[in-house]
C-alpha positions in Angstrom: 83.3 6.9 52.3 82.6 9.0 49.7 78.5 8.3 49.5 79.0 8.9 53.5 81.1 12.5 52.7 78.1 13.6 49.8 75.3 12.4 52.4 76.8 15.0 54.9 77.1 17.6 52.5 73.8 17.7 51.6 72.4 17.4 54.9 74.1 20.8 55.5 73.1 22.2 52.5 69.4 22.0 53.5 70.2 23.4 57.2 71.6 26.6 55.4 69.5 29.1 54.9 68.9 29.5 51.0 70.1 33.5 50.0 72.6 33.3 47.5 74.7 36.8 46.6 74.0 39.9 48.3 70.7 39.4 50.0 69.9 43.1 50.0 71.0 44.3 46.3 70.4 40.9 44.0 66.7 40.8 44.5 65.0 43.8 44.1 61.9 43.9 46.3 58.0 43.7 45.0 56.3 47.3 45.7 53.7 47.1 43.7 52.3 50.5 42.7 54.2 52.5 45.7 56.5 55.7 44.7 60.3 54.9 44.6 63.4 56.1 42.6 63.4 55.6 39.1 64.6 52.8 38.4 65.5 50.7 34.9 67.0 47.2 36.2 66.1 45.4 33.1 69.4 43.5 32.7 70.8 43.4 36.0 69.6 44.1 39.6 72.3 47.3 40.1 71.1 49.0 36.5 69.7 52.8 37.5 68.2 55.1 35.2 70.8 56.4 32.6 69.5 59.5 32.7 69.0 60.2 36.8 70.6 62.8 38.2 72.6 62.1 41.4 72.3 65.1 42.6 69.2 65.1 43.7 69.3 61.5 45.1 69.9 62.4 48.6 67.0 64.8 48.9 64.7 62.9 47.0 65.3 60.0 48.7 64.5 61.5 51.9 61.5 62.3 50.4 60.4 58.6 50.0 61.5 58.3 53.7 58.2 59.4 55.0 56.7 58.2 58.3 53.8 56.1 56.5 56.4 54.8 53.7 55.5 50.8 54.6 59.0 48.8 55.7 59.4 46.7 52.2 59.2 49.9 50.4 61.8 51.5 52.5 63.9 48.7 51.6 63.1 49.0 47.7 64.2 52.8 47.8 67.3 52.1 49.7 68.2 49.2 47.6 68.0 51.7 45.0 69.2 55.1 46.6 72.4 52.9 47.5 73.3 51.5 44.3 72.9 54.4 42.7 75.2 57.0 45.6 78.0 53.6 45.2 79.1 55.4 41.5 80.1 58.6 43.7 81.9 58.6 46.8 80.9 61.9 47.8 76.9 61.5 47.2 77.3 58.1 49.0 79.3 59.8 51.9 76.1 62.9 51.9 73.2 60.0 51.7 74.8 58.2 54.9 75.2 61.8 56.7 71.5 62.7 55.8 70.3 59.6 56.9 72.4 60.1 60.4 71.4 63.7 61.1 67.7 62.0 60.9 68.4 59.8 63.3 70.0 61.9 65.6 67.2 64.7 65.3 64.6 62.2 66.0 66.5 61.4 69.2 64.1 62.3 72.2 66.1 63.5 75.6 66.7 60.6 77.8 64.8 58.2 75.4 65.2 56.3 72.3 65.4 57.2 68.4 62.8 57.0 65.8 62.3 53.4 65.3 61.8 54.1 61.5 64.9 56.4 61.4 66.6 53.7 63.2 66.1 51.4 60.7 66.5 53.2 57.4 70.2 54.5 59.0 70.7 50.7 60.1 69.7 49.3 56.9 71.4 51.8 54.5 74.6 50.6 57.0 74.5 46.9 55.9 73.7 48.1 51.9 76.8 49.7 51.8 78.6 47.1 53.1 77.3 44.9 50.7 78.4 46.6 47.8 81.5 46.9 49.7 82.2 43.5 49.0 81.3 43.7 45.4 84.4 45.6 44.9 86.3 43.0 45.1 84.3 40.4 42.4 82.7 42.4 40.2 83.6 44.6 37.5 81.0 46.8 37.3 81.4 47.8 41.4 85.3 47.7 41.2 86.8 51.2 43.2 83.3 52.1 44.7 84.3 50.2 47.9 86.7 52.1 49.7 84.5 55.1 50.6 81.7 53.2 51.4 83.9 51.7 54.3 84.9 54.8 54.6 81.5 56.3 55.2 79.9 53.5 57.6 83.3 52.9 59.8 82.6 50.6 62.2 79.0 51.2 62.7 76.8 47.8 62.5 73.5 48.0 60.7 71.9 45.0 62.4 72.8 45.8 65.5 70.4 49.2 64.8 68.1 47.4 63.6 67.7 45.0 66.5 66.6 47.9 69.0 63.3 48.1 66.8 62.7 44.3 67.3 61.1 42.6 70.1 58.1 44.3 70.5 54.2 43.1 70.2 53.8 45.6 67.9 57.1 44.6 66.0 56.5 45.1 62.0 56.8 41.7 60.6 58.2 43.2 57.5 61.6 45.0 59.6 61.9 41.1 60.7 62.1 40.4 57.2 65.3 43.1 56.6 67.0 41.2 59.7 66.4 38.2 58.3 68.4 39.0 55.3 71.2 40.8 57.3 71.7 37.3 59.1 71.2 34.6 56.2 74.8 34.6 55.5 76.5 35.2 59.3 74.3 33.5 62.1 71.8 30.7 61.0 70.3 31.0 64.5 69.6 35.0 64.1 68.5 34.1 60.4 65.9 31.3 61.4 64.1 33.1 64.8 63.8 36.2 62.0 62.6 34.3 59.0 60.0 32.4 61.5 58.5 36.1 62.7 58.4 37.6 59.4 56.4 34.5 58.0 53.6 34.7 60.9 53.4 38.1 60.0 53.3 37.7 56.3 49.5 37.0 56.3 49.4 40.7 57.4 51.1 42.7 55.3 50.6 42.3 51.3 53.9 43.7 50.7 55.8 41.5 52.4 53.8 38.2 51.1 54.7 39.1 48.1 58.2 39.3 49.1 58.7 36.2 51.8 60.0 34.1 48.9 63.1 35.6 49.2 63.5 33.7 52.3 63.1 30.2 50.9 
């Protein structure tokens, strides 16, 4: 019956997890007082500065990269630093090779990569990809999507991001980030995430103020 059909429907609703549009670009992340790109977004979550220059995104942005830079402010800056290299192919293609010539020089002989570097390379990944698929809705990102394909491949952010997971001394907030790579392709994934970064949330002030973006 119909009551039976709307019943079902809404049952379903509830099981999904509740991240509408691009979880990484649609809400910009709480950082307080801590240093990122300039930033404007007064009338839309993708609105830069007028007046920044791009080229000096990719070595400012590294700059922000620093090894103390806490997890949701990494996010923030990428969020930003990604949005803003989508307007030029070739900035976007010199951010993502920046970003992997970190990783591969914090690469130790016969061990594992910078879990930090790791995750900023794995994150900027799954950003890109999101705007990606802005291309194809939404006037303001239509033509910046074919070199960002271009300039991740086939390489899977999450995946990356994984490797720094699993640990005791996992930081709640990178649970967070995986969380909102998952939301909208594996509910399992999504959930075990979202339940990790909310025991850790009590933790980390950044990312309290932040864990309503999982509800």
């Amino acid at each position: 019956s119909r009551s039976s059909a709307i019943a079902v429907l809404a049952v379903l609703a509830l099981a999904l997890p509740a991240i509408a549009g691009p979880p990484l670009l649609c809400h910009p992340f709480d950082i307080g007082s801590a240093k990122s790109l300039p930033w404007d977004g007064t009338r839309a979550f993708w609105q830069g500065r007028a007046d920044y220059r791009l080229e000096n995104l990719v070595a400012e942005t590294e700059a922000l990269l620093t090894p103390s830079t806490p997890v949701i402010v990494r996010m923030e800056t990428l969020r930003r630093a990604a949005l803003y290299a989508s307007a030029d192919g070739e900035v976007a293609h010199r951010l993502y090779a920046k970003l992997g010539e970190r990783l591969r020089a914090s690469q130790k002989p016969g061990g594992r990569p910078d879990d930090l570097a790791l995750f900023d390379f794995g994150y900027l990944t799954e950003t890109y990809r999101q705007i990606a698929e802005l291309d194809r809705g939404m006037s303001e990102f239509r033509g910046r999507g074919p070199a960002l394909r271009e300039a991740i491949g086939s390489a899977d952010g999450y995946s990356m991001i994984k490797k720094t997971l699993g640990q005791p001394s996992t930081d709640p907030a990178m649970e967070f980030a995986a969380a909102l790579m998952t939301g909208r392709r594996d509910e399992g994934a999504y959930r075990a995430h979202a339940e990790r970064a909310r025991a850790g949330a009590s933790r980390d002030a950044l990312l309290a103020r932040n864990i309503g973006h999982l509800s």
